[in-house]
ZADO-410235 format. One record per atom (N, C-alpha, C): residue in three letters; x, y, z. Coordinates in Angstrom, 2 decimals. Example, Ala and Ser with C-alpha at 12.3 -4.5 7.8 and 13.67 -1.06 7.14 Angstrom:
code;east;north;up
ala;13.19;-5.69;7.80
ala;12.30;-4.50;7.80
ala;13.20;-3.30;7.80
ser;12.85;-2.25;7.08
ser;13.67;-1.06;7.14
ser;12.90;0.03;7.87
END
This chain:
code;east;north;up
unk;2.19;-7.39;22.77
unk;1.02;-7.25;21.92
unk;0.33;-5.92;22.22
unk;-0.10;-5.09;21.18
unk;-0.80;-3.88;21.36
unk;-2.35;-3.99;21.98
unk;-2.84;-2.99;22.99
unk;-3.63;-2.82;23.29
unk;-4.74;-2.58;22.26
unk;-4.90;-1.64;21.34
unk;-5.60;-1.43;20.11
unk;-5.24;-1.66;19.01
unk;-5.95;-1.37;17.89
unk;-5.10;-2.37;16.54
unk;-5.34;-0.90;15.31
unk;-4.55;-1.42;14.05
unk;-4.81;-0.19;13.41
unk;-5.88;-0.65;12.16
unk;-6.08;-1.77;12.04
unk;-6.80;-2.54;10.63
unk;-7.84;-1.93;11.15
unk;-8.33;-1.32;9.40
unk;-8.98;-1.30;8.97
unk;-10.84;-2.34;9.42
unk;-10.11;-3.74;9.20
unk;-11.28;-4.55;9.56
unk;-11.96;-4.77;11.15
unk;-10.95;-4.34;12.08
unk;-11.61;-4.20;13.36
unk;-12.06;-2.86;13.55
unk;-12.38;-2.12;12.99
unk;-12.99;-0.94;12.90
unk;-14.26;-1.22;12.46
unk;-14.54;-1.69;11.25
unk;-16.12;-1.85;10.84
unk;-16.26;-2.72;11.13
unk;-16.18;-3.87;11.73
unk;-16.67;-4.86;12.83
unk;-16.91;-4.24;13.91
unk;-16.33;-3.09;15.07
unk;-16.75;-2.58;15.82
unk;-17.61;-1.54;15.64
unk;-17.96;-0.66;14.23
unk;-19.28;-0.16;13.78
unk;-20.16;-1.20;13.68
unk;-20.17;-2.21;12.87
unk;-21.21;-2.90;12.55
unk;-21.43;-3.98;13.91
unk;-21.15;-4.12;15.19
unk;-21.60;-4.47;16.18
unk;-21.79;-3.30;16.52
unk;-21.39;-1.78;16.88
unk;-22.84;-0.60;17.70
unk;-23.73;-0.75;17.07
unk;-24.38;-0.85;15.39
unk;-25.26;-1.17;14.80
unk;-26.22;-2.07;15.47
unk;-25.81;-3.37;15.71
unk;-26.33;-4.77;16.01
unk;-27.14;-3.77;17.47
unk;-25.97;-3.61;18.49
unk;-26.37;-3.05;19.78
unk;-27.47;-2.24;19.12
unk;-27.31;-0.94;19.03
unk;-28.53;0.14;18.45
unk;-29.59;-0.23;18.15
unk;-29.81;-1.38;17.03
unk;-30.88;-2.22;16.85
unk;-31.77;-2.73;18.20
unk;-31.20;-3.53;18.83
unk;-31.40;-4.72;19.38
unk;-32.03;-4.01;20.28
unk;-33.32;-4.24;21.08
unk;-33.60;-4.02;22.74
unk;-33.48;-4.83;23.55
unk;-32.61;-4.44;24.91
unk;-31.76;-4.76;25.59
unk;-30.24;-4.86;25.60
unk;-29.80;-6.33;26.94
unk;-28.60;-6.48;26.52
unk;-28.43;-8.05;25.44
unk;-27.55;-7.79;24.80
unk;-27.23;-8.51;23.53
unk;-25.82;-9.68;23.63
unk;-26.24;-10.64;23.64
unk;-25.33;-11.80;23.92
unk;-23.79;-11.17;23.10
unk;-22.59;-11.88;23.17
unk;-22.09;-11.74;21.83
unk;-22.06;-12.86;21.19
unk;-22.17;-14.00;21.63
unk;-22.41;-14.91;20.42
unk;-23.57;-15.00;19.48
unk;-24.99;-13.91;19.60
unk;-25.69;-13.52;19.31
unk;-25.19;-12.55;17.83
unk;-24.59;-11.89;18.65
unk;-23.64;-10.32;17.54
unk;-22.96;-11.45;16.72
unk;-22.24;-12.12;16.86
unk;-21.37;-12.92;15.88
unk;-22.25;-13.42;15.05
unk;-22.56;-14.39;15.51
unk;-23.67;-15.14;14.50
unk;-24.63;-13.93;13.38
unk;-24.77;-12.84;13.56
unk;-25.94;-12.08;13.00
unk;-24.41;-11.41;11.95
unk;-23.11;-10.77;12.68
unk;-22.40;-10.14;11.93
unk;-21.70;-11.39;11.37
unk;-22.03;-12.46;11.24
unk;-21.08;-13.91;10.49
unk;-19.51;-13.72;10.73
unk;-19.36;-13.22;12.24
unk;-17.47;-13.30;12.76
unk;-17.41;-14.06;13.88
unk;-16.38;-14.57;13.79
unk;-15.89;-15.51;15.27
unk;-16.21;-14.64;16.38
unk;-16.78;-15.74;17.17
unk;-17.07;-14.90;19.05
unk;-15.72;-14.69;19.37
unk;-14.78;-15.13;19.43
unk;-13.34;-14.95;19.81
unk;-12.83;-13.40;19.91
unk;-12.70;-13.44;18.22
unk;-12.64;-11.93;17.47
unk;-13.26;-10.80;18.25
unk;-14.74;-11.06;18.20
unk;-15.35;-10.27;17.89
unk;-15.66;-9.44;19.59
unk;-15.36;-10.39;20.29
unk;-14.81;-10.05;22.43
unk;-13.71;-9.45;22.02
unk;-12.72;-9.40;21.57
unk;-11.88;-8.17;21.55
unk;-11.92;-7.15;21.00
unk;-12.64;-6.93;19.96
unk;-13.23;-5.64;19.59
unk;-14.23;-5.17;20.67
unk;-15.01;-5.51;21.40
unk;-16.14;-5.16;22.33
unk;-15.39;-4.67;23.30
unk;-14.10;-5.63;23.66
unk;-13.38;-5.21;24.49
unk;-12.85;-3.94;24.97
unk;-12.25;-3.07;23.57
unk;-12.09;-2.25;23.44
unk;-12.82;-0.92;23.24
unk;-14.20;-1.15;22.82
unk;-15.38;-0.55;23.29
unk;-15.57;-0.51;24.50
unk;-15.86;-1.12;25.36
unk;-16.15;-1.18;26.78
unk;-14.96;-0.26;27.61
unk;-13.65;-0.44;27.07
unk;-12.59;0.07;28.10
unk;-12.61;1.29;27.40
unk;-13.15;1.75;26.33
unk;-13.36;3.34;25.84
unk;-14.77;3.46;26.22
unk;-15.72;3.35;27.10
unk;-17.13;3.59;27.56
unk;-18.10;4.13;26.82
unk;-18.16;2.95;25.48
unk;-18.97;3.28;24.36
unk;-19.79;1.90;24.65
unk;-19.53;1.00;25.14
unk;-20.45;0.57;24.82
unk;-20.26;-0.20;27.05
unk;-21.35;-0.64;27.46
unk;-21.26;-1.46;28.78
unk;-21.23;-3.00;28.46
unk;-20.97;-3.40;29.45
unk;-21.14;-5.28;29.31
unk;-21.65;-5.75;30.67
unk;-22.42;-6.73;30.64
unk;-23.29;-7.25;31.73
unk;-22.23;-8.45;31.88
unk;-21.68;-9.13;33.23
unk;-21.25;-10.62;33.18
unk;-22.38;-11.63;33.67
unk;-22.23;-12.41;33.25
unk;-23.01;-13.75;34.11
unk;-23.85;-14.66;33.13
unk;-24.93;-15.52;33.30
unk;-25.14;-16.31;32.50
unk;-26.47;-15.38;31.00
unk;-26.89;-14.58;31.50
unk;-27.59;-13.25;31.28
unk;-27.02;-12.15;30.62
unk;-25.86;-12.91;30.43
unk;-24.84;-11.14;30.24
unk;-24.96;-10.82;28.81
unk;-24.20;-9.68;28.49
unk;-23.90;-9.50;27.28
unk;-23.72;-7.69;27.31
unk;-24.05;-7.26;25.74
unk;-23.68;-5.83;25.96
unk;-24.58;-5.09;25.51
unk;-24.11;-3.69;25.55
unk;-25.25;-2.97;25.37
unk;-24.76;-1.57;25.34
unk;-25.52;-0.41;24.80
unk;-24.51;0.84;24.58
unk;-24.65;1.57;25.62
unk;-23.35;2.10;26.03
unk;-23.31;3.10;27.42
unk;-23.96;4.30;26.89
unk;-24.27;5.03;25.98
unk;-24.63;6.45;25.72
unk;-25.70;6.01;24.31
unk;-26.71;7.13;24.27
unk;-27.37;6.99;22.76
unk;-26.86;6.67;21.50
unk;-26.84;6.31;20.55
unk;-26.34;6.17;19.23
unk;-25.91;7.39;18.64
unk;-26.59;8.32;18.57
unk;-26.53;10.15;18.52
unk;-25.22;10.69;19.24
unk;-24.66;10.15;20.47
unk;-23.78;10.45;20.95
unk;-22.40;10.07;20.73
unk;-22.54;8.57;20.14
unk;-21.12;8.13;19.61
unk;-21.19;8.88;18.28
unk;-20.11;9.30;18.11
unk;-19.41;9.60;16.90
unk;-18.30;8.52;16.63
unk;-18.38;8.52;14.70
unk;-17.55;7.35;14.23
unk;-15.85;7.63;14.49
unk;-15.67;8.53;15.15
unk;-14.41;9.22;15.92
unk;-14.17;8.65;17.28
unk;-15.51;8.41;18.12
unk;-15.05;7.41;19.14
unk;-14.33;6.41;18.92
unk;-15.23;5.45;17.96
unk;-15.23;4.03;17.74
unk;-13.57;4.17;16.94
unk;-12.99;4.76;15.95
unk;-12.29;4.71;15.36
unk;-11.31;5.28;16.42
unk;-11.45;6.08;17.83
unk;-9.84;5.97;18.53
unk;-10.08;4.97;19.36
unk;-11.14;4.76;19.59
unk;-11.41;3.11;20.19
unk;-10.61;2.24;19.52
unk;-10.58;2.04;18.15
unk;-10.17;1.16;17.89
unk;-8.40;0.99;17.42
unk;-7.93;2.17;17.25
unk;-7.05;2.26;17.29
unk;-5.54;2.50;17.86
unk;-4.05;2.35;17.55
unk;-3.05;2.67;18.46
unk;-2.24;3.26;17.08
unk;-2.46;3.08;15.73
unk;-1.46;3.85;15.33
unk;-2.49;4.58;13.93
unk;-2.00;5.57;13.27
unk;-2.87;6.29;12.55
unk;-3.22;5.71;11.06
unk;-4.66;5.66;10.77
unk;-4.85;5.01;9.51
unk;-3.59;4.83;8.71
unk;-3.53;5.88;8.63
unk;-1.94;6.19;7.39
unk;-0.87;5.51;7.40
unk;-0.75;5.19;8.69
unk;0.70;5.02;9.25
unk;0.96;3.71;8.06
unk;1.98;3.55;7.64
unk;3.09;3.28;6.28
unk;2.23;3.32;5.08
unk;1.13;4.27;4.63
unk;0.70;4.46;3.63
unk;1.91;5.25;2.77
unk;2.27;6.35;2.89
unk;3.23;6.84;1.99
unk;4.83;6.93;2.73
unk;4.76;5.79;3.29
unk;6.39;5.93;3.81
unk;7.23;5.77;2.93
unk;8.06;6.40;2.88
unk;9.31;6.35;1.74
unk;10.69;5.51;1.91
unk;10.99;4.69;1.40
unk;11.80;3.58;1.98
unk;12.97;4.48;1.39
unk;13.17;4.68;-0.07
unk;14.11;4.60;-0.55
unk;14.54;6.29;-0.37
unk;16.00;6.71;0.33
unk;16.70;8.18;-0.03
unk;16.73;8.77;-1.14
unk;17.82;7.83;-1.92
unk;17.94;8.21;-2.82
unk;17.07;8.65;-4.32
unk;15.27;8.14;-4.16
unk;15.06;8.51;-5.23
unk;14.14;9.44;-5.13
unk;13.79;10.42;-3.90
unk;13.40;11.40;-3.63
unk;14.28;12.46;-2.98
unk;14.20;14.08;-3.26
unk;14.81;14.49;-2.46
unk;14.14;14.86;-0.98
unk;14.69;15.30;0.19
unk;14.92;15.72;1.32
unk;13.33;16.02;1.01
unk;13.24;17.13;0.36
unk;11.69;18.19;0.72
unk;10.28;16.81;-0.03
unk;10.84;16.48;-1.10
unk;9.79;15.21;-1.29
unk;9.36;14.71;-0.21
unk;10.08;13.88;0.47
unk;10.24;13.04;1.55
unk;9.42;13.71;2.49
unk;9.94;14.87;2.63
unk;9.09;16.02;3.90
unk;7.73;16.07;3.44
unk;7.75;16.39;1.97
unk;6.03;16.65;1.45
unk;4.93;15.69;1.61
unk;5.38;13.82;1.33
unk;4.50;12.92;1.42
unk;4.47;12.83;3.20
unk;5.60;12.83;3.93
unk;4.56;12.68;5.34
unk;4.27;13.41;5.54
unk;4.11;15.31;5.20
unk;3.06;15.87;5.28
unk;1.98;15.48;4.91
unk;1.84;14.90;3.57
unk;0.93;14.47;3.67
unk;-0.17;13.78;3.90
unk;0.62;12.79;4.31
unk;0.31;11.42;5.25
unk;-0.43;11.90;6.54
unk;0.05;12.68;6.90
unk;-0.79;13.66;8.43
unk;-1.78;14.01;8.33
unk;-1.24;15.17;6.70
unk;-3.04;15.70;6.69
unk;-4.31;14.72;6.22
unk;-3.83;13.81;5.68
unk;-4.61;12.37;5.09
unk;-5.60;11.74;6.45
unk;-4.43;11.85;7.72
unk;-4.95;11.29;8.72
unk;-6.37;12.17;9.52
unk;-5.66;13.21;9.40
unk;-6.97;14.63;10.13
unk;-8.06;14.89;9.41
unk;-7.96;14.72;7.92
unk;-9.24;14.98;6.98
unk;-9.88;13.28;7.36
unk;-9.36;12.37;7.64
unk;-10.07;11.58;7.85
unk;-10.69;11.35;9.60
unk;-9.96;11.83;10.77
unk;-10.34;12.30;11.95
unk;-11.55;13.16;11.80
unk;-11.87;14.23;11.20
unk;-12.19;15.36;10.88
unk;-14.03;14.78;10.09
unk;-13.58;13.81;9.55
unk;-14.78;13.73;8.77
unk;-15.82;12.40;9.95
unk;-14.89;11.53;10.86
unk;-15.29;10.85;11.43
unk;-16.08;11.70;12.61
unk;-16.03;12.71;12.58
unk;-16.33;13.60;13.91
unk;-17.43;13.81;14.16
unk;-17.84;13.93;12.12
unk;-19.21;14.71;11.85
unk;-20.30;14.06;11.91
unk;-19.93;12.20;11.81
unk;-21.20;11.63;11.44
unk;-21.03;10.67;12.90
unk;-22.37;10.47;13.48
unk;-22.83;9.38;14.55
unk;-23.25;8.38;14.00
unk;-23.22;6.58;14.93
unk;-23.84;5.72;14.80
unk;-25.21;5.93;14.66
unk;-25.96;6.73;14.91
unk;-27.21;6.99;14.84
unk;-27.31;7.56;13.04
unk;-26.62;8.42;12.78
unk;-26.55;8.48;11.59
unk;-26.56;7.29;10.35
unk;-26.30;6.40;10.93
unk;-26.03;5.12;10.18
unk;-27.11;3.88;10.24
unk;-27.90;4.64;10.83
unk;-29.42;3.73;11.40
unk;-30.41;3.87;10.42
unk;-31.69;2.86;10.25
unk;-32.37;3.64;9.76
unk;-33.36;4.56;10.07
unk;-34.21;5.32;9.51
unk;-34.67;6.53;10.03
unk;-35.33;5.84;10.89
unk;-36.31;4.90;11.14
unk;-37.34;4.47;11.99
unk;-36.81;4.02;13.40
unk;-35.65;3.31;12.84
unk;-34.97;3.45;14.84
unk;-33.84;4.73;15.33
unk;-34.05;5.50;14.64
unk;-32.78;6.67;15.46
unk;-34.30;7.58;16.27
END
């Protein structure tokens, strides 16, 4: 089983819990975060999970515990959270080409070029904007 995942949906579940965190003062249960983001506690500990072991966000254990963000909101970029959350690239079998024969050689070459650059304009744009960016003005 992979350490990180490539969906789409554990990505904005792990934005929309730094959100919850960012909000919240203090540390923040996660069955708290679930209940408010309407996802299984199950789920939603392995996405945190993977926050925590990329040092975006901390976790408290014990009966008290819960989480809370290692750095300002200003400081994560949606480029953390998104190699946080990932092991293979958005793209990956977006334009894979199954079939030889009904492209030639340089086709074939052109779509996973382009598939790459698909991936970096989207790296590229995650770079620019922070969780804080995504707040509203009164709590950033």
């Amino acid at each position: 089983m992979k350490d990180k995942v490539s969906s789409t949906k554990w990505f904005g579940l792990a934005l929309q819990s730094l959100l919850v965190l960012a909000e919240h003062d203090g540390i923040c249960p996660s069955s708290m975060m679930a209940q408010k983001l309407e996802a299984q506690s199950t789920f939603l500990r392995k996405i945190l999970a993977n926050l925590v072991k990329a040092g975006i966000i901390s976790a408290k254990e014990g009966r008290d515990g819960g989480y809370y963000l290692a750095r300002d909101a200003s400081e994560i970029s949606l480029k953390d959270v998104y190699d946080a959350m990932r092991s293979d690239p958005y793209s990956q079998g977006f334009l894979d080409v199954n079939s030889h024969e009904c492209f030639t050689a340089s086709t074939r070459s052109a779509l996973y070029n382009l598939k790459d650059e698909m991936e970096s304009w989207l790296v590229e744009g995650l770079a620019k904007k922070t969780v804080a960016d995504l707040l509203p003005k009164e709590i950033r």
